[in-house]
C-alpha positions in Angstrom: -8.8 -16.4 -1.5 -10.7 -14.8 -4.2 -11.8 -10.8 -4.4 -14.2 -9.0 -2.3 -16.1 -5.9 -2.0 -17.4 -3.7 0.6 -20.8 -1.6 0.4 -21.6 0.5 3.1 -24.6 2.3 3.5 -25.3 5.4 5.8 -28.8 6.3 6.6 -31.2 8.1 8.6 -30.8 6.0 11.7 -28.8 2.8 10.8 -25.3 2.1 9.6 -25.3 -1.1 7.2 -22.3 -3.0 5.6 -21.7 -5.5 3.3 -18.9 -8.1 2.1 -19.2 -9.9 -1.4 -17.7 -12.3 -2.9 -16.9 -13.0 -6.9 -20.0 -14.9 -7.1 -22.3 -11.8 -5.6 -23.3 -13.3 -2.7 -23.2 -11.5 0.9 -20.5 -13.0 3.1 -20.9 -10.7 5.8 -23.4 -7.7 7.2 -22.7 -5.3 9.9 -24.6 -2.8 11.3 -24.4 0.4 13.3 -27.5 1.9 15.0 -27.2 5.9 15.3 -29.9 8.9 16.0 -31.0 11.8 13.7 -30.9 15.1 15.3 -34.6 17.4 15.5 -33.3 20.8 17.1 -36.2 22.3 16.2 -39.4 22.1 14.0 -38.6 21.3 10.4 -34.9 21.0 11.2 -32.9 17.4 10.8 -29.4 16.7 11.2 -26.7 14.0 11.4 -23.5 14.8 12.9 -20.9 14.0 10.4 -17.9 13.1 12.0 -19.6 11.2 14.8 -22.3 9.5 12.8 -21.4 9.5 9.4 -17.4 9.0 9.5 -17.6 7.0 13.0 -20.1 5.0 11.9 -18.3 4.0 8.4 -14.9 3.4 10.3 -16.8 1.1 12.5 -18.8 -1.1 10.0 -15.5 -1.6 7.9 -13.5 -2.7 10.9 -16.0 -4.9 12.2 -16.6 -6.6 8.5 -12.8 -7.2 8.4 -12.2 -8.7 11.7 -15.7 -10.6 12.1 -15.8 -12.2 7.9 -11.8 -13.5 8.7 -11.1 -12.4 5.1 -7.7 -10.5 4.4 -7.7 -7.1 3.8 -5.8 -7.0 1.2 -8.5 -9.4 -0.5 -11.4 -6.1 -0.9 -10.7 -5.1 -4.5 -12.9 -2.5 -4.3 -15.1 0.0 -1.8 -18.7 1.9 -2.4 -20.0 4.1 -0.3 -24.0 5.8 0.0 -25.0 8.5 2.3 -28.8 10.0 2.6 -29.0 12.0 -0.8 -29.3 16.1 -0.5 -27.3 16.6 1.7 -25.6 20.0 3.1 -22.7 20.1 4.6 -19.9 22.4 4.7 -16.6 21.5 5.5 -13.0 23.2 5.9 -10.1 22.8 3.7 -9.0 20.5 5.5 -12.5 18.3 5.3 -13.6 19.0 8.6 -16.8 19.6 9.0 -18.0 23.2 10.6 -21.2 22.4 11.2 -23.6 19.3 11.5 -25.1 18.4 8.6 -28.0 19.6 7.0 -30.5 16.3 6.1 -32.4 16.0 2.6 -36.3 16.8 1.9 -37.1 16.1 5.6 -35.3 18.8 6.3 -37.4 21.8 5.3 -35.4 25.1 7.2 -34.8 26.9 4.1 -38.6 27.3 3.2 -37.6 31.2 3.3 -35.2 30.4 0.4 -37.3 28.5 -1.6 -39.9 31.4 -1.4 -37.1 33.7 -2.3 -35.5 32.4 -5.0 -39.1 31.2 -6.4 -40.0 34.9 -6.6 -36.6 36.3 -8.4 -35.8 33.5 -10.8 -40.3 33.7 -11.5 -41.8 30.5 -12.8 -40.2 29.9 -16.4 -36.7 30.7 -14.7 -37.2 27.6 -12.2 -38.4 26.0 -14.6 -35.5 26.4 -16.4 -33.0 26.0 -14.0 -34.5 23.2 -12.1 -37.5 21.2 -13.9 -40.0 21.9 -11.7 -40.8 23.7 -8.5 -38.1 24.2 -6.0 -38.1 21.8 -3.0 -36.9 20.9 -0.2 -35.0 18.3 -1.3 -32.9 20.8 -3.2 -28.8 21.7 -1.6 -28.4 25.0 -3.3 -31.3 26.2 -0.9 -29.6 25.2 2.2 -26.5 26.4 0.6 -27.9 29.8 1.0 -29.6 29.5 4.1 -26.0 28.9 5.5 -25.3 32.1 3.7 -28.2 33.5 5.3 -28.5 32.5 8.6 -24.9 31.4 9.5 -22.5 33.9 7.7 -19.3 32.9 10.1 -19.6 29.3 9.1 -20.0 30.1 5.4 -17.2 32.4 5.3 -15.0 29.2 5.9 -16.2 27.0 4.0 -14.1 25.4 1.4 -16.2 22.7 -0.1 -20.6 22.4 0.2 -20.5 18.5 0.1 -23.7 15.9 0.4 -23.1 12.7 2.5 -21.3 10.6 -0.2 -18.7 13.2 -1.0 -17.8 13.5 2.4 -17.0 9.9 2.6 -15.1 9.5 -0.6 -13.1 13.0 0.4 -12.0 10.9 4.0 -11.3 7.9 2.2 -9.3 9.4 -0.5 -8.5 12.9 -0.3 -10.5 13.6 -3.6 -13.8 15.6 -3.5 -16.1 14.2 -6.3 -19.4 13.4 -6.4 -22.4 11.5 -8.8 -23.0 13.0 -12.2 -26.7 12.2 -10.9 -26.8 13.4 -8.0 -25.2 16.7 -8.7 -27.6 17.6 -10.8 -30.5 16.3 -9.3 -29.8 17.6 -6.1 -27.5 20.6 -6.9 -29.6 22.1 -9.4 -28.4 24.6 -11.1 -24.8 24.6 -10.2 -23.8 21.8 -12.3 -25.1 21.9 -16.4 -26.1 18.9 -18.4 -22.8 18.3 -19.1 -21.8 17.9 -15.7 -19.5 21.0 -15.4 -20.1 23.4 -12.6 -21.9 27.0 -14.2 -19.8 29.3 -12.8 -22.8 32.2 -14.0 -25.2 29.8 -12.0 -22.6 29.9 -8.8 -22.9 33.3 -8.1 -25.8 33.3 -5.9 -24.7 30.5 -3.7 -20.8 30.0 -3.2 -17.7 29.7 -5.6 -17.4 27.0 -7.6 -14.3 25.7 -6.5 -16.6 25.0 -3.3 -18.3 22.3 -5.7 -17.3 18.8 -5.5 -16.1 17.4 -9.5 -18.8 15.5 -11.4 -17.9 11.3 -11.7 -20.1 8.9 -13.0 -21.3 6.6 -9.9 -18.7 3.6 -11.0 -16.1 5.7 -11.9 -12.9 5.5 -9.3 -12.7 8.5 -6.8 -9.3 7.6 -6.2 -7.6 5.2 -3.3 -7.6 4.7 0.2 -5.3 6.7 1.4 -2.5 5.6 4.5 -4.5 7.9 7.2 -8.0 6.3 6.2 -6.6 2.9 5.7 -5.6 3.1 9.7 -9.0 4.5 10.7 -10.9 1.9 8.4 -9.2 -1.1 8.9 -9.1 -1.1 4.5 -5.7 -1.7 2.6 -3.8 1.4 1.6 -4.3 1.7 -2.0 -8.0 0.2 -2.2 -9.8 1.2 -5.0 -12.9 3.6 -4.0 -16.0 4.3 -6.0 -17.6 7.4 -6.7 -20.8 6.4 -5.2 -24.1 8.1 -4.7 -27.1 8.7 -2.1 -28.8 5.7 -0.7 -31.6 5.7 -2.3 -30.2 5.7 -5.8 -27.7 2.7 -4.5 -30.5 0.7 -3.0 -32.6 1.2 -6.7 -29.2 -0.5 -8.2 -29.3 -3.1 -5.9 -32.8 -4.3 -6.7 -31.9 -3.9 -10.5 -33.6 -0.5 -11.4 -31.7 0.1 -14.2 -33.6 -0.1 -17.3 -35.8 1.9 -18.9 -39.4 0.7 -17.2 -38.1 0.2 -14.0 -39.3 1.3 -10.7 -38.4 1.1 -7.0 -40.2 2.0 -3.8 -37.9 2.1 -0.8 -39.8 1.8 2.6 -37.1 3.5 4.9 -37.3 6.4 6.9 -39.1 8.2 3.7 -40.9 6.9 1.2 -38.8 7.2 -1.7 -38.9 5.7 -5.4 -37.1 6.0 -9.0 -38.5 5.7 -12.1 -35.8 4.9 -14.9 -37.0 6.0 -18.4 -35.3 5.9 -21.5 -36.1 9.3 -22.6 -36.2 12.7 -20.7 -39.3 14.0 -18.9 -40.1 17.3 -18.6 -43.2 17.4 -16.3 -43.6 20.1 -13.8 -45.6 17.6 -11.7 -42.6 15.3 -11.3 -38.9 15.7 -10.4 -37.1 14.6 -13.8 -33.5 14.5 -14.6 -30.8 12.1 -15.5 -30.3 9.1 -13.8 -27.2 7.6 -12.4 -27.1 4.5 -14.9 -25.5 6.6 -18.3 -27.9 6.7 -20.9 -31.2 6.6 -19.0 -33.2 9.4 -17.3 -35.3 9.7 -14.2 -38.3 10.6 -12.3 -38.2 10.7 -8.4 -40.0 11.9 -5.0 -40.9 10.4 -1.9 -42.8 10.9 1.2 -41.1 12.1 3.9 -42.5 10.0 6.5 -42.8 5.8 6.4 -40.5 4.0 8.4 -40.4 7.3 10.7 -44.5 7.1 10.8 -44.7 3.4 11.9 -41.6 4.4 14.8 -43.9 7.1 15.9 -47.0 5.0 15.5 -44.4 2.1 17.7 -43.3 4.5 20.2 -46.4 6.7 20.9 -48.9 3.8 21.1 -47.3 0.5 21.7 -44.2 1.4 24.9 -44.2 -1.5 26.6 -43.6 -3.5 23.6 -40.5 -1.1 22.9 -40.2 -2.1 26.5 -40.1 -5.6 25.9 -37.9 -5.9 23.3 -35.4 -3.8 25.4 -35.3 -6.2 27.7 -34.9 -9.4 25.3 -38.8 -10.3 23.9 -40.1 -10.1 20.7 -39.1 -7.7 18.2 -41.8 -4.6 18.8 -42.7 -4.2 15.1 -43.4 -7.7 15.0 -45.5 -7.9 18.1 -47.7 -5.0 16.8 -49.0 -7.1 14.0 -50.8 -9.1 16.8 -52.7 -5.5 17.1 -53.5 -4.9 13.6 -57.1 -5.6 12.5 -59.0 -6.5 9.2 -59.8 -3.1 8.9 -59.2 0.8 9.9 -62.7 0.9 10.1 -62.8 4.3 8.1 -60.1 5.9 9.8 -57.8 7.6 7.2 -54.0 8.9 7.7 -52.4 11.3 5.8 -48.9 11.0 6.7 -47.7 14.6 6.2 -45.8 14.4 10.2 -43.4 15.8 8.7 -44.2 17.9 5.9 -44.5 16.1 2.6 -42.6 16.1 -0.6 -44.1 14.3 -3.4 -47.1 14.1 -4.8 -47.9 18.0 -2.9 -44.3 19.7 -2.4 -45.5 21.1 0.7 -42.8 21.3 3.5 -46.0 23.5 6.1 -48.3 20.2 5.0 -49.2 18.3 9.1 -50.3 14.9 9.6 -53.9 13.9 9.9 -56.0 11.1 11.4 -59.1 11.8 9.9 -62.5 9.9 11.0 -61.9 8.9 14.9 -64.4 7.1 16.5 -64.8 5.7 20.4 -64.7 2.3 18.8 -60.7 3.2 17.4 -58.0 1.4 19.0 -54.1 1.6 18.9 -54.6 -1.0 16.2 -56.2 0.8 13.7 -54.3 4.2 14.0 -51.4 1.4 13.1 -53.3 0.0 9.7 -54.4 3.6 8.8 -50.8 5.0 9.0 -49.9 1.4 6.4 -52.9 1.8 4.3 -51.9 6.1 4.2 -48.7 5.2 3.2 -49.6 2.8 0.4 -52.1 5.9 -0.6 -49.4 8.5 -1.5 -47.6 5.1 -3.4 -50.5 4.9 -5.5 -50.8 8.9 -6.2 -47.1 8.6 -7.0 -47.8 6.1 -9.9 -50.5 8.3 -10.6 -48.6 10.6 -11.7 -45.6 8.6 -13.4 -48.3 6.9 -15.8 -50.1 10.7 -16.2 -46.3 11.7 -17.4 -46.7 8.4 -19.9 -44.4 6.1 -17.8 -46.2 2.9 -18.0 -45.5 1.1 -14.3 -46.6 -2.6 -14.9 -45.3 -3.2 -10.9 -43.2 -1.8 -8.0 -40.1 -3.7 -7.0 -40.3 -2.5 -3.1 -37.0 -2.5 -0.9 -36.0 -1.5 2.2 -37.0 -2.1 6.2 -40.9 -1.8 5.6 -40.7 -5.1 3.2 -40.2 -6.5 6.3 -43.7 -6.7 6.7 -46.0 -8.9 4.4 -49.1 -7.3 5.5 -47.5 -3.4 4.8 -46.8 -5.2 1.5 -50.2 -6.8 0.6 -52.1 -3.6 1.9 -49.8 -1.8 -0.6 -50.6 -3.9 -3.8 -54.3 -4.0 -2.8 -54.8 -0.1 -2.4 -52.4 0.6 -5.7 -53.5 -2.3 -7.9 -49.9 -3.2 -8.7 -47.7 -6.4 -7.8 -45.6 -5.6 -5.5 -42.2 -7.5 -5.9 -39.6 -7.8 -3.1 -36.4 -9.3 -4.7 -35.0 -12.4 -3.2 -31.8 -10.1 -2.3 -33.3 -6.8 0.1 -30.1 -6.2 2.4 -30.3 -2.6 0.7 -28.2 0.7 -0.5 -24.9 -1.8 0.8 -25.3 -4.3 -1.7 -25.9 -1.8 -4.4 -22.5 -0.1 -3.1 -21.0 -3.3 -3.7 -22.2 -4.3 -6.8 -21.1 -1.0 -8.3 -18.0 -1.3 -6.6 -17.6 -4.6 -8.8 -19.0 -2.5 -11.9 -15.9 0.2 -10.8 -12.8 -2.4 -10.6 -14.8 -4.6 -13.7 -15.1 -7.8 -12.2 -18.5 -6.9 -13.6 -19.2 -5.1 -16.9 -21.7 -2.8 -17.3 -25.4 -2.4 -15.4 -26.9 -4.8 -17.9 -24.7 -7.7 -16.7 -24.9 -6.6 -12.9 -29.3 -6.8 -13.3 -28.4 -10.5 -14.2 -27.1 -11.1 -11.0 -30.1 -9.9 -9.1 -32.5 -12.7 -8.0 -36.2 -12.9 -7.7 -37.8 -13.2 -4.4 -41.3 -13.1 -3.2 -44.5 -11.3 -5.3 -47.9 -9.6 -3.8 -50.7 -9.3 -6.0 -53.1 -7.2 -5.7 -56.8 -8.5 -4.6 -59.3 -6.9 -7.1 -61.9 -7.1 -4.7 -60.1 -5.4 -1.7 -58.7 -2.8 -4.4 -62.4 -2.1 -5.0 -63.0 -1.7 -1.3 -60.1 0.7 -1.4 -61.5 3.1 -3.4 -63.5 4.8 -1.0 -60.5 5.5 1.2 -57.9 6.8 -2.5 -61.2 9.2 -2.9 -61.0 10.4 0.9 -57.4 10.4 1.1 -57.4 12.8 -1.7 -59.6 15.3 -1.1 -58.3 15.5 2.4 -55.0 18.0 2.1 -56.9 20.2 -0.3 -60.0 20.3 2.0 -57.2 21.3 5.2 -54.4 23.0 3.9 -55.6 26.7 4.8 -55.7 25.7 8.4 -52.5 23.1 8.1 -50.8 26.5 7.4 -52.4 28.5 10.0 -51.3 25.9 12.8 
């Protein structure tokens, strides 16, 4: 039989893997459902060992066993966890507590705040591009510090969700050039290398996972892993990054020009660029394909706001499916009218990252009437997620980053109307590669990139195939414009008293 390759995926509530063959086509998928953890208001957590580890352990036993395939045929492994992630572990890569999420996550506002105030505003700009976010580990780092000194005082490594996986798999702690220093700002310098001056505030930096570029080996999978995993001793195992970045390679965001939208749980999108961008208004750095730069954000709520809007208005169509119907997401679209008939969403439910880096910011249905249904709370929380899309590109093409269309990926593709609503209220196409299986398949094909059954990013965007294209209706973009100008002005006109609540 001919060589394989495993992708596996970990995100905010689903488990995906992947098998492919020589050719690049998917052999097999599996998939593990799991929970994310609100203990209390702005906090998010996954349990590491029981979510993260379980769940990998699970998908690559059940890929094995259910594809037929030998073991010994998966020439090489990639792995992506939800990018930002906090979690310290022991020296013996246990964790000691549960992980602390990305930007959804917003406990260490206190942090921010702080370190805002001593570094002043040409020191963060310095150190980390543009105003400190949520999204950003060496703020959690320190609320560990802060708020949990027991669990600091033992740690031996501060990992994100892809380190941990590589460190179980092979016994080596490394992690993305990119997503070091995108998410780890400032501990890691343009170079890569951990700043050991930087360090000082946070933790030691031999509590820093090493800097790898995303295709470079991490090492092998080692005989304890290879037992839990159901993998050969001695597979080769990527560096590999955060989902999101993984699920921008597997659409073929990897040339300057290029831009993804991912419609998970968040909202979140890359820009590559071929030069770098030094915009306050825009997180800018590197990118994980070498040579290229980046801009990114997201919203923190998408797939999570149309799960809310499932479970909160439409039960007994969760009920349903439960009990064998129609999928529930799918039986909403029944529900889903012409129209919001002026009903607008901001979709701040849980604080919002990009375009307004407010992590205090509340949701908002704006312009209720008796005449509202269920149905329209449902196209208004579509049509507010398409809004912050098009504020997004907004801002890329006010940074001079051209964006002639979006490749989208992810679960919300799923839906043609999301999709069309999308390209009408930007007025961009909206392409959906033929290929949308996600982050897995982008493990994978870097995992081919790693082992060099393929050469380089440029050949491994000629493998990706084109799928289905919305464009953009220049009359209901028109009609849109009503609700872009509304959806604006609406967090400045409430922000005051989104704070005071």
């Amino acid at each position: 039989m001919g060589k394989y390759f495993m992708g596996i995926d970990i995100g905010s509530f689903e488990t995906k893997g992947v098998l492919m063959d020589e050719s690049f086509n998917i052999t097999a998928v599996e998939t593990a459902a799991h929970t994310m953890e609100n203990p209390a208001p702005g906090f998010f957590e996954h349990d590491a060992e029981a979510v993260w580890w379980h769940d990998f352990c699970a998908v690559s036993r059940a890929l094995i066993s259910g594809s037929g395939i030998s073991k010994h045929d998966i020439a090489g492994v990639g792995a992506s966890v939800l990018g930002c992630d906090c979690l310290p572990v022991d020296e013996n890569c246990r964790p000691l507590r549960k992980a602390i999420l990305y930007g959804i996550d917003a406990r260490s506002r206190d942090e921010m705040a702080w370190l805002t105030e001593r570094y002043g505003e040409e020191g963060v700009m310095e150190r980390f591009g543009r105003p400190i976010c949520s999204d950003d580990v060496a703020a959690k780092i320190l609320w560990v510090k802060n708020r949990e000194p027991e669990v600091y005082s033992r740690a031996a490594k501060f990992l994100t969700g892809s380190s941990y996986i590589t460190a179980k798999l092979t016994g080596n702690y490394v992690i993305d050039q990119f997503l070091a220093k995108a998410a780890f700002r400032p501990l890691y310098r343009a170079d890569g290398s951990i700043d050991e001056a930087e360090c000082a505030l946070f933790c030691r930096p031999d509590q820093l996972a090493e800097c790898r570029t995303v295709t470079e080996l991490a090492g092998f999978v080692t005989g304890d892993a290879a037992r839990e995993t159901g993998l050969a001793p001695g597979t080769p195992v990527i560096t590999g990054s955060g989902d999101s970045t993984s699920e921008a390679v597997s659409v073929g965001i990897v040339e300057p020009g290029d831009v993804m939208f991912q419609f998970g749980s968040s909202l979140f999108y890359y820009y590559c660029a071929g030069h770098e961008v030094r915009d306050p208004r825009v997180h800018a750095g590197n990118y994980t394909v070498p040579g290229t730069w980046s801009v990114s954000g997201g919203t923190n709520a998408a797939g999570t706001l149309t799960r809310w809007v499932r479970d909160s208005f439409f039960p007994e169509l969760v009920e349903a499916e439960a009990a064998g119907g129609r999928n529930a997401y799918s039986a909403m679209m029944d529900y889903l009218p012409e129209s919001s008939e002026g009903l607008v969403c901001l979709p701040y439910h849980a604080g919002e990252r990009m375009p307004i880096n407010d992590p205090d910011a509340k949701g908002v249905l704006f312009g209720l009437k008796l005449g509202h249904g269920r149905g329209h709370i449902y196209r208004a929380a579509l049509e507010g997620v398409a809004c912050s899309l098009w504020q997004n590109v907004r801002l890329m093409e006010d940074a001079g980053l051209p964006v002639a269309a979006v490749t989208a990926v992810g679960g919300g593709t799923k839906n043609p109307a999301w999709m069309q609503i999308t390209a009408d209220v930007s007025g961009k196409r909206i392409l959906v590669p033929a290929v949308t299986v996600g982050a897995s398949y982008g493990d994978a094909l870097m995992a081919a990139v790693g082992t060099g059954c393929l050469s380089g990013f440029a050949e491994l965007k000629s493998v990706i195939r084109p799928g289905r294209v919305y464009t953009p209706d220049p009359a209901a973009h028109e009609r849109y414009g009503v609700l872009r100008e509304v959806y604006t002005a609406l967090y400045p006109a409430t922000r005051e008293l989104m704070h005071r609540l």
